[in-house]
N, C-alpha and C positions, 0 to 999 in steps of 0.2 A: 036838889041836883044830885043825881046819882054818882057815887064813887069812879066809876070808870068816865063819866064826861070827866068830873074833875080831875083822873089822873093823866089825862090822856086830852085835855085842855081842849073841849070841844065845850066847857060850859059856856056862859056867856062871860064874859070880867069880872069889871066890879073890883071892889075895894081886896077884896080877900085873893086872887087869883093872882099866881108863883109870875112876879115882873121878870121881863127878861131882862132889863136894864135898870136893878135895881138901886136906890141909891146907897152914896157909901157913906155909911154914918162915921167909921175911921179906920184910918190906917198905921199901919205900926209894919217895923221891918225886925224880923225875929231871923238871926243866923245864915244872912243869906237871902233870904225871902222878903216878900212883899205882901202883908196880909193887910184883905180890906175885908171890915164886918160889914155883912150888909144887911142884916135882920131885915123881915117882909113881915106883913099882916097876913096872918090867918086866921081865921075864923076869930077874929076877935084878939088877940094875940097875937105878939112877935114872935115867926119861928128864926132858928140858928140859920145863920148861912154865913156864908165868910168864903172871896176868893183868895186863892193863895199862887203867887204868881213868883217865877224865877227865870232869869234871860241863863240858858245854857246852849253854847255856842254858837251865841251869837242871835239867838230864837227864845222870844219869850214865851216859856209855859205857862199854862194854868188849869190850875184845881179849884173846881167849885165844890164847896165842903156844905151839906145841907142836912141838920138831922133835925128829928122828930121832936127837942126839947122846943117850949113854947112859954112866953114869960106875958105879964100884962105887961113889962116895963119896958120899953127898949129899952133903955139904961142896962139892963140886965141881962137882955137879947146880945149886946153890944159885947159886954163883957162874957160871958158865956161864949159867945161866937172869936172871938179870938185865943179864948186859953183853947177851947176846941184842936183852933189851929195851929196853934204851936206845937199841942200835944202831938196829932201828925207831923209836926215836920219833924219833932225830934224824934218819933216812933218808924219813920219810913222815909225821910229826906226826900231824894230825889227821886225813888221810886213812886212817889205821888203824879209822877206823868209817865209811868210807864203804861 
């Protein structure tokens, strides 16, 4: 499958293809916030993703935090995906919904 079907999600599924509803392996509340890790299968691998959610005024925000590291282990997808997210909220807070 060519790079632009898969980034641009015109391939077919399948096991490997970015869930929209991914599930949430856990969640933890960091300063304020509401982090869920949500590690996906990629190519054979868990990649990071983690959303990170705050009710400010009254309206719940959220940030979907997805980067490029990739583990065989969820276990390790899990945890890698929430120090991830902690790191932004203590590096950018509430700017993470601007």
């Amino acid at each position: 499958m060519s790079f632009f079907k898969r980034l641009f999600g015109l391939g077919g599924g399948g096991e490997d293809a970015r869930p929209t509803a991914a599930k949430v392996a856990a969640e933890i509340e960091h300063n304020g916030y509401v982090i869920k890790a949500m590690p996906f299968k990629e190519g054979g691998q868990f990649q990071t993703c983690a959303l990170i959610a705050k009710e400010i005024d009254g309206v719940v925000k959220e940030h979907r935090l997805i980067r490029a590291d990739r583990f065989a282990d969820e276990e390790d997808a899990v945890a890698v995906s929430l120090r991830k997210a902690k790191q932004m909220i203590d590096e950018q807070g509430d700017r993470l919904f601007g």
